[in-house]
N, C-alpha and C positions, 0 to 999 in steps of 0.2 A: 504494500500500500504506500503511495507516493504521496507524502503529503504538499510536495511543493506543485505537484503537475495535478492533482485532481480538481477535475470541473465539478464544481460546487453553484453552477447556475440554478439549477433546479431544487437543490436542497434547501430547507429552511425548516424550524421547527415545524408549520403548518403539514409536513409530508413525513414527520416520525410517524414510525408505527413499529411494533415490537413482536415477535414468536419466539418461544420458547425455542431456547438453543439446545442444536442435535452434537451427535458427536464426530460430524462433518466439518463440527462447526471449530473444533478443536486450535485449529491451527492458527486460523484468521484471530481466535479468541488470543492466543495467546501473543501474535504479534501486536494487537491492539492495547493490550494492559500494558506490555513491555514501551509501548510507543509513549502513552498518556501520562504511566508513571515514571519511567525510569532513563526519558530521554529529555532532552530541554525544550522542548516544543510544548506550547501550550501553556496556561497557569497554573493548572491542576496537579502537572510532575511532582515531584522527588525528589528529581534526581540530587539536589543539592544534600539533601539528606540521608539516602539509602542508595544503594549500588548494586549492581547484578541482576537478578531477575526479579519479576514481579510473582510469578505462577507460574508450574510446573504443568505440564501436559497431563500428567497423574491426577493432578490436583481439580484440573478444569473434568477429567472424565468422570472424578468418583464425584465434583457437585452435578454433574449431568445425569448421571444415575443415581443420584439419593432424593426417593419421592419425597422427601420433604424442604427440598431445598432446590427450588426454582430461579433458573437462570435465565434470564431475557434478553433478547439481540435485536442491535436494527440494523439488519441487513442493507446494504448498497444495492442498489436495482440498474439495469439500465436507462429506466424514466423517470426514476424515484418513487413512481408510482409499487404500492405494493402487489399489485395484480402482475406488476413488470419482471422479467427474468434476472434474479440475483448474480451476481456479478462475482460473489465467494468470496468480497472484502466485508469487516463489518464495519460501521461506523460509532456505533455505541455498545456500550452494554451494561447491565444492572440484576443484582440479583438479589432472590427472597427468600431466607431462610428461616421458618415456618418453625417456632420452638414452644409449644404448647406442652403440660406436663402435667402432672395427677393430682399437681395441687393449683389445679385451674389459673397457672400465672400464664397470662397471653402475650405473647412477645414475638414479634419478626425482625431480624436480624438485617440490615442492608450494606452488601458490600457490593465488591466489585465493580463500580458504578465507575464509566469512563464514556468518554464523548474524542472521537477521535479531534485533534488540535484544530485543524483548517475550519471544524463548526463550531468551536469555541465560542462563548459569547455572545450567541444570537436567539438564545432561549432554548437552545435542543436540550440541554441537559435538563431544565425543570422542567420540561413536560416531559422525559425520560424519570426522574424520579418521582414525578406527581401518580403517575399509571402504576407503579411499581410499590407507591404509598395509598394507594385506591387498591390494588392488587389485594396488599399485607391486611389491611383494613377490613376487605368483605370478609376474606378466608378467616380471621381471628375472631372476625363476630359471628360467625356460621355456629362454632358451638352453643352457643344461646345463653352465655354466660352472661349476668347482670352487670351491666357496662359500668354502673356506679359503684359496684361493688368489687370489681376484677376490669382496673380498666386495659384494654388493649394498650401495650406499647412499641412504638419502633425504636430500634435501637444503630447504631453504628460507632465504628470506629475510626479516628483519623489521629495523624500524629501530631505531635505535639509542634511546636516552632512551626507552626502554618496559622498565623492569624488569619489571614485574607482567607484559604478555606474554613474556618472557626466561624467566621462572621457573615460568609454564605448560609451555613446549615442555621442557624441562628436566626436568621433573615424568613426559614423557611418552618420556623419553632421548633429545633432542635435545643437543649440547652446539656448541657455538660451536668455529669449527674454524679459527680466524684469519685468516680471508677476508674482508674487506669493500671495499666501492667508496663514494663521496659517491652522498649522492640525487641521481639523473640528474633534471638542471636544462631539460629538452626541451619543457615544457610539455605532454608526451601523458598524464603520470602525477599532475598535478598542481603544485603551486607549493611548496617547501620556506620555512618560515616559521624558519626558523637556518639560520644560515651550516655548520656542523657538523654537521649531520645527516648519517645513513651507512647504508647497507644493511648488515645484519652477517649471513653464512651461517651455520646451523645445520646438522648432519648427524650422523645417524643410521645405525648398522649393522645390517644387518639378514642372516639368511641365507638 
């Protein structure tokens, strides 16, 4: 995926649309994460922070196989139109990880969330997370649990020393809920370039 040569006439939020990603979809998945996070293109990157990879091909199969954890793509088309023949690049992608548990605590999980660079800025990614927060939203109220009682939450995580992401999710009523862990030093998610770096959770109530 070339981001300096792609024609972007026809795109604009008004022409997202999202399916459920396959395990075809693997490859385009993973050169996209590696693009948004771990390269300097775009404001969303990393790279300044973290190094190496974003996600492992393992990693992208076992969330495409685990029914409870839904991954979603917006495919590149030839028209943009989603009727039109996909092209095998993605442009976005966002995922929902569905953690419901026996003591009725309702929670979905939102990672993965990446908008390739060249559509930066132009609205794709909030209606990419709006569908994906509409998504988490029905599926957690489906059990019929009393909203007031057990509210539904989403939840995410982002790193630390990124205000300008901070004050996006914020913007979108995310708030920092005093939860966080150091960046896991595993070498599957990449290389942490500070001693101090930390995943901080975000969460959102929703009904």
């Amino acid at each position: 995926m070339n981001k300096n040569t792609m024609n972007k006439d026809y795109l604009s939020k008004d022409s997202v649309f999202l399916r459920q990603a396959e395990a075809s979809d693997i490859g385009a998945l993973e050169q996209l994460l590696n693009c948004c996070y771990r390269e300097t293109a775009g404001w969303t990157n990393e790279a300044d922070l973290v190094g190496g990879i974003r996600i492992t091909p393992d990693e992208l199969a076992n969330t495409i196989a685990n029914p409870k954890h839904y991954l979603f793509v917006y495919p590149k088309t030839t028209s943009g139109e989603g009727e039109a023949e996909e092209t095998g690049e993605l442009l976005g992608c966002i995922a929902v990880d569905i953690k419901t548990n026996n003591d009725s605590n309702k929670k979905a999980y939102i990672g993965m969330f990446a908008v390739h660079p060249v559509l930066q800025g132009q609205g794709v990614g909030n209606v990419i997370l709006q569908a994906a927060e509409t998504f988490a939203t029905r599926h957690l109220s489906s059990n019929g649990q009393a909203a007031d009682k057990n509210p539904a939450r989403l939840t995410m995580s982002i790193l630390s020393h990124r205000p300008e992401l901070l004050a996006y999710y914020q913007r979108r009523g995310y708030q920092l809920n005093g939860n966080k862990m150091p960046f896991p030093n595993d070498g599957n998610n990449g290389e942490p370039k500070r001693e101090d770096l930390e995943l901080l959770e975000l969460e959102k109530i929703v009904s």
